[in-house]
C-alpha positions in Angstrom: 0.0 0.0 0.0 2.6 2.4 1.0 4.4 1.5 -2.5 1.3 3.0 -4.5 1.0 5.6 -2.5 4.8 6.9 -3.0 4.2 6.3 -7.0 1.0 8.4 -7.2 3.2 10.7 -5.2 5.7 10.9 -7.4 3.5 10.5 -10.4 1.8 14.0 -9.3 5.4 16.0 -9.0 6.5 14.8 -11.9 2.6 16.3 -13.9 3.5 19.4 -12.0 7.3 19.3 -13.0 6.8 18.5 -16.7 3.8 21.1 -16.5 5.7 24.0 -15.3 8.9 23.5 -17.0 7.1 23.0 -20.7 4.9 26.4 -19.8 5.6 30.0 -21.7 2.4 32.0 -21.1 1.7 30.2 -17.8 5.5 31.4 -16.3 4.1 34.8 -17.0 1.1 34.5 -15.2 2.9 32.9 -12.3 5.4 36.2 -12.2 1.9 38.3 -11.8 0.7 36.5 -9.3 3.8 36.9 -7.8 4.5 40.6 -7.9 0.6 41.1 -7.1 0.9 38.5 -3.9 3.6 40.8 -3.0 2.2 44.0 -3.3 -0.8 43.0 -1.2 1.0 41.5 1.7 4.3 43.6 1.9 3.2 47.2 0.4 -0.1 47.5 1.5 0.4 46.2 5.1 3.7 48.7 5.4 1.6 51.8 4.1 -2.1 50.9 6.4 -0.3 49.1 9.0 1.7 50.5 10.7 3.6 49.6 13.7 1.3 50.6 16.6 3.2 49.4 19.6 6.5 50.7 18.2 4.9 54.1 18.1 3.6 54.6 21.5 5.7 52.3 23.7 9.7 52.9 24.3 10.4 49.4 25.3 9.1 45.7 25.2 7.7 46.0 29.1 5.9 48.5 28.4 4.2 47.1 25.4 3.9 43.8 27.3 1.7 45.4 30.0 -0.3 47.3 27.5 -1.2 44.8 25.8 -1.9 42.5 29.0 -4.1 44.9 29.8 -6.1 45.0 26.6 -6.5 41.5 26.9 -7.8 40.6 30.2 -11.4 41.6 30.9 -11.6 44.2 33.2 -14.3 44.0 36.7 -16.7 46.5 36.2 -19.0 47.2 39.6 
């Protein structure tokens, strides 16, 4: 059993192998998926993201407690 399972295994990378490596148009699609993954995750978080804690806190205690604080319900009488 384990012996079919490693040959669909490796039956599979090799579709995926042969597939990519015999592409033209599909390598370009994979570069703009690429740059537009990037763009989302890297430039957009940098510009509407920005480092709160960094910001208002001077050191890592400080941050620590704040954000202890913000996460344990407070008793309200």
């Amino acid at each position: 059993m384990a012996q079919k399972s490693f040959s669909r295994l490796k039956w599979l990378f090799y579709l995926y192998y042969d597939g990519f490596r015999n592409m033209k148009t599909g390598k370009t699609l994979w570069l703009i998926i690429a740059i537009k993954l990037f763009v989302l995750l890297v430039i957009i978080k940098w510009l509407f993201f920005p480092n709160f804690l960094k910001t208002r806190f001077t050191n890592d205690a400080d941050r620590g407690a704040y954000i202890l604080d913000e996460l344990t319900p407070t008793k309200e009488k």
